[in-house]
C-alpha positions in Angstrom: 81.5 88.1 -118.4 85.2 87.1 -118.4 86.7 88.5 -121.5 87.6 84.7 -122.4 84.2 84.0 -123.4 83.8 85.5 -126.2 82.9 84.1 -130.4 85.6 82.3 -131.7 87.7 81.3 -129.1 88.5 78.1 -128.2 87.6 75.8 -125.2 88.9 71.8 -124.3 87.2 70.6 -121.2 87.7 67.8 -119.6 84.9 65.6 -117.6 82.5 67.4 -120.7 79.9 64.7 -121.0 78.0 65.1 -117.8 77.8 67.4 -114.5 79.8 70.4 -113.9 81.7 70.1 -117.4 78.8 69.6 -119.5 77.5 72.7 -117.8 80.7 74.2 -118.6 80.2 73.4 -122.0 77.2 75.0 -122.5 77.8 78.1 -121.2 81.1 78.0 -123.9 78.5 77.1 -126.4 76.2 80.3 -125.8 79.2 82.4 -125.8 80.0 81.3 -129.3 83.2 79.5 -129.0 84.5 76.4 -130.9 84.2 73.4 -127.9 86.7 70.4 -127.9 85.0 67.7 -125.4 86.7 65.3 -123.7 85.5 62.4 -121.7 86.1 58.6 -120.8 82.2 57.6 -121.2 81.7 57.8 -125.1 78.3 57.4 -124.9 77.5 60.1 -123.0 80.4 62.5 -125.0 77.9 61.2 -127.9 74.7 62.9 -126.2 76.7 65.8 -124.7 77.8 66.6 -128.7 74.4 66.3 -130.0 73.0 68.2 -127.6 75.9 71.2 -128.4 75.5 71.4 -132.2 78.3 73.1 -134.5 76.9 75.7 -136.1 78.6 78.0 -139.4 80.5 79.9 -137.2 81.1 77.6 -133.8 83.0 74.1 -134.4 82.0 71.3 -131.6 84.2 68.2 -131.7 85.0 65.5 -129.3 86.9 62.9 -128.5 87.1 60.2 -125.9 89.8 60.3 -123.4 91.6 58.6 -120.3 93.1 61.7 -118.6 95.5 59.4 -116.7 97.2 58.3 -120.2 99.9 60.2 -121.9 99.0 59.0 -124.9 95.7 60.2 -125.0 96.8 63.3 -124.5 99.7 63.4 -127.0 96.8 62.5 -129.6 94.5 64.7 -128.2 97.3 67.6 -128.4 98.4 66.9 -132.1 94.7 66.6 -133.1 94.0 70.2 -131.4 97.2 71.7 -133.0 96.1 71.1 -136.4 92.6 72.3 -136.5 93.3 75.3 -133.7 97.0 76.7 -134.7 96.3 79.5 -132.8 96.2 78.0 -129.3 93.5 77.4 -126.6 91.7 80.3 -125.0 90.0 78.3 -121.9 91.5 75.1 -120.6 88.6 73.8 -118.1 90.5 70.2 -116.4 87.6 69.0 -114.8 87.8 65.0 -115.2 87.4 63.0 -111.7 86.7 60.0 -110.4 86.1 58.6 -106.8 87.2 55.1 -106.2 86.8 53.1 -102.8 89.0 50.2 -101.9 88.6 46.7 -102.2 85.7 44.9 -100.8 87.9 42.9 -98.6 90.2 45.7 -97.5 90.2 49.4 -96.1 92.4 52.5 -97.5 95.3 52.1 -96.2 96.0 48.5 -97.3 94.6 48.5 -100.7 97.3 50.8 -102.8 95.6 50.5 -105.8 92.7 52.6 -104.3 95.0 55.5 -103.9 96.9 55.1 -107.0 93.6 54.5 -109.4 92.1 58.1 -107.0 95.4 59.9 -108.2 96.0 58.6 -112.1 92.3 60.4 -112.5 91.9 63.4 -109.8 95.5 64.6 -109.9 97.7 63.3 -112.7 94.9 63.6 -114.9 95.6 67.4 -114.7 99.1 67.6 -114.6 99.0 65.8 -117.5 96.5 68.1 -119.4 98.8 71.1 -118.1 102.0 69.7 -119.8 99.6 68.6 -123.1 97.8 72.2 -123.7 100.0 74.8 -121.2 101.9 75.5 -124.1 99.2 76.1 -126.7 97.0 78.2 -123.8 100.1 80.9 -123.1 101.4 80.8 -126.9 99.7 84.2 -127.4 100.0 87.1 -124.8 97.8 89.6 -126.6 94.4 88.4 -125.5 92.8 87.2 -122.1 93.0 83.4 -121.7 92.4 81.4 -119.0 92.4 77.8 -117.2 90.4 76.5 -114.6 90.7 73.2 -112.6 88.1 71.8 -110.6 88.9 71.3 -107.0 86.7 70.4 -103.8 86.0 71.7 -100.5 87.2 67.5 -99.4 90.4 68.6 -100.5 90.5 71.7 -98.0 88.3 70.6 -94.9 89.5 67.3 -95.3 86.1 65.4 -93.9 87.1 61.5 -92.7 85.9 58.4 -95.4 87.8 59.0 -98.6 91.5 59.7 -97.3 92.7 59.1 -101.4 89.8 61.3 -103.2 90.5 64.2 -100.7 94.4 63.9 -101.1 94.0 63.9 -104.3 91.9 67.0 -104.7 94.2 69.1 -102.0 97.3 68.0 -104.7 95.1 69.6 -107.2 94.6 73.0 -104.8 98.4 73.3 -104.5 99.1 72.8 -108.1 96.7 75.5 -109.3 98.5 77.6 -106.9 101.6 77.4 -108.5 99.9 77.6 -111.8 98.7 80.6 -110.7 101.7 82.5 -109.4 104.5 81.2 -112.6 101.8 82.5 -115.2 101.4 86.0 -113.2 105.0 86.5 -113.4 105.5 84.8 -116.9 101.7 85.2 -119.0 99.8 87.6 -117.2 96.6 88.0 -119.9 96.3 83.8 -118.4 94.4 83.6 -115.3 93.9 80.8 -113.6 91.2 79.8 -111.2 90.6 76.9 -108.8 87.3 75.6 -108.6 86.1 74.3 -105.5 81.9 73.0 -105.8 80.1 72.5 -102.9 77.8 70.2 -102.5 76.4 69.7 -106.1 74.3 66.9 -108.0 76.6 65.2 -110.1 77.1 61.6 -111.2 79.2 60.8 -108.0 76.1 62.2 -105.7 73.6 60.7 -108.3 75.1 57.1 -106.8 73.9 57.7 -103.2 70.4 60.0 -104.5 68.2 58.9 -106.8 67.5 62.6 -107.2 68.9 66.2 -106.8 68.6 66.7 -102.7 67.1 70.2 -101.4 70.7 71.0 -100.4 72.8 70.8 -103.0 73.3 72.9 -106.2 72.5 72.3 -110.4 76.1 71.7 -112.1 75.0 75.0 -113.9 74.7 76.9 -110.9 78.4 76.0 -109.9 79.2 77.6 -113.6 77.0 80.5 -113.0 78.7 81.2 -110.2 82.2 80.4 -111.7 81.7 82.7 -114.5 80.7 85.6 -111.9 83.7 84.9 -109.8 85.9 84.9 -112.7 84.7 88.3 -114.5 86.2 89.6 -110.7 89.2 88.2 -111.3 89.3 85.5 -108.3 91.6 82.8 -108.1 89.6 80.6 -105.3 86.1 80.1 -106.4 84.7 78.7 -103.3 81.4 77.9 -104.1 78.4 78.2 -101.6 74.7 75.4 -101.8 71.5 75.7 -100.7 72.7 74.8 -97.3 76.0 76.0 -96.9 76.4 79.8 -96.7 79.9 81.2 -98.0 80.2 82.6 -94.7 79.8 79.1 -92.6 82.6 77.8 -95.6 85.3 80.4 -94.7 84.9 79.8 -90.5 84.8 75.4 -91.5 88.3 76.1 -93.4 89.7 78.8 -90.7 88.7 76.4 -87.8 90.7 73.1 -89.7 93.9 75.6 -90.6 93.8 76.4 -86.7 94.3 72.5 -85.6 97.9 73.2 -87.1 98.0 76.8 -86.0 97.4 76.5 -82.4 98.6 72.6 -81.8 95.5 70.7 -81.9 94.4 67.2 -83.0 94.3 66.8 -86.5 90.3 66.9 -87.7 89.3 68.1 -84.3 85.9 69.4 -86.8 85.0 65.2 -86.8 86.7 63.8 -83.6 84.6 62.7 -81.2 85.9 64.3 -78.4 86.5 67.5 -80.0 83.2 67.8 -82.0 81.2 69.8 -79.5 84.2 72.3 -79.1 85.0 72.8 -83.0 81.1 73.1 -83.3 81.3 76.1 -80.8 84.9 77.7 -82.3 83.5 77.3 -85.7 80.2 79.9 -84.6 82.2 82.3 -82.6 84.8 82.7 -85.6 83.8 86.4 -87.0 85.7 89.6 -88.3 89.6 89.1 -87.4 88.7 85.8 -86.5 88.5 84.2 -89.9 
């Protein structure tokens, strides 16, 4: 396992009280590590908690939280200080939230789509990082380590939901530049995008009353995670049961090539382009990706 997961360290995760952050939080909780659980829906923070007792040598707590609100997180921070002087050794942001616009209008004249998508998906993050970067790189003796949960919309960029996949590609470049100040500056912090494929979570709960052949468990997105991070990698791309890692890395080399050699932008969903990216996409081997 990653050295971070270990007895007695500390993990805050964000989105805890369902899907791929509850399964984060378990996985913390076998480990033996003190859990701080944050989440908007307090009733299901309350059932997440019982079901991730404290025991006389692991504290669970948790608190209810609006990621997109400073002041939840200046609370949350002052509140961790106290009881955890020593820092934070895993930082999982993981919150998000997919809005649609108004009934009466589309994306791109409803602003309060994009701006609700972004207080959640993206500043919801940045905000965590400014609460809790501090006490996460305050000691630079022991492996630590932050993880924030991406997704594939936010890299192959699929037509319908132009503010949740913006949103998520803000949160790919920011881990980026997570990643590269604290290689220079805290190098026992690693830092890891998480990108799920397709997965049953609340969000896919809404369209399937239940768990499609296709798609991955929340903990199997952990499980994987975990792996991925004992290796040391930065972009945890993660496969499903119908989308093979190898398919995922021709999809993201094809959309990069629209810019790279001049083409339409989303020739992978354009009608008139869809037969020829379906053809580029399965020719694209070896040098090719």
């Amino acid at each position: 396992m990653h050295p971070v997961f270990h007895p007695g360290a500390v993990a805050l995760i964000t989105g805890a009280a369902s899907g791929i952050g509850l399964a984060a939080a378990k996985l913390c909780h076998r480990a033996g590590m003190n859990l701080i659980l944050a989440d908007v829906d307090e009733q299901a923070l309350a059932a997440a908690t019982a079901d991730l007792p404290s025991t006389p040598h692991l504290k669970i707590s948790s608190v209810r939280i609006d990621v997109s609100n400073l002041a939840d997180w200046q609370r949350l921070q002052e509140e961790v200080a106290s009881t955890y002087p020593g820092g934070v050794d895993f930082l999982m942001l993981n919150a998000g939230a997919s809005h649609r616009p108004a009934a009466d209008k589309t994306p791109w004249t409803d602003p309060d789509y994009f701006q609700k998508t972004f207080a959640v998906n993206t500043f919801g993050y940045t905000n965590g990082i400014a609460a809790f970067l501090d006490a996460v790189t305050k000691n630079k003796d022991h492996p630590r380590a932050i993880v924030l949960t991406g997704s594939k919309q936010g890299i192959t960029n699929p037509p319908g939901n132009p503010a949740y996949n913006a949103s998520k590609s803000a949160v790919k470049t920011i881990a980026e530049h997570l990643s590269f100040t604290l290689h220079e500056s805290h190098p026992n912090v690693s830092v890891h995008l998480l990108v799920p494929g397709f997965t049953y979570t609340g969000l896919v709960a809404r369209y399937f009353p239940s768990k499609p052949d296709g798609a991955w468990t929340p903990e199997q997105v952990i499980d994987y995670m975990e792996g991925k991070m004992a290796q040391g990698a930065f972009y945890i791309l993660c496969p499903d049961n119908e989308v093979t890692e190898e398919l995922d890395q021709r999809r993201i080399a094809w959309g990069y090539g629209d810019m790279i050699h001049g083409r339409p932008a989303l020739t992978r969903w354009r009608s008139d382009w869809k037969e020829k990216a379906a053809k580029g996409i399965e020719a694209l081997e070896g040098d090719g990706l």
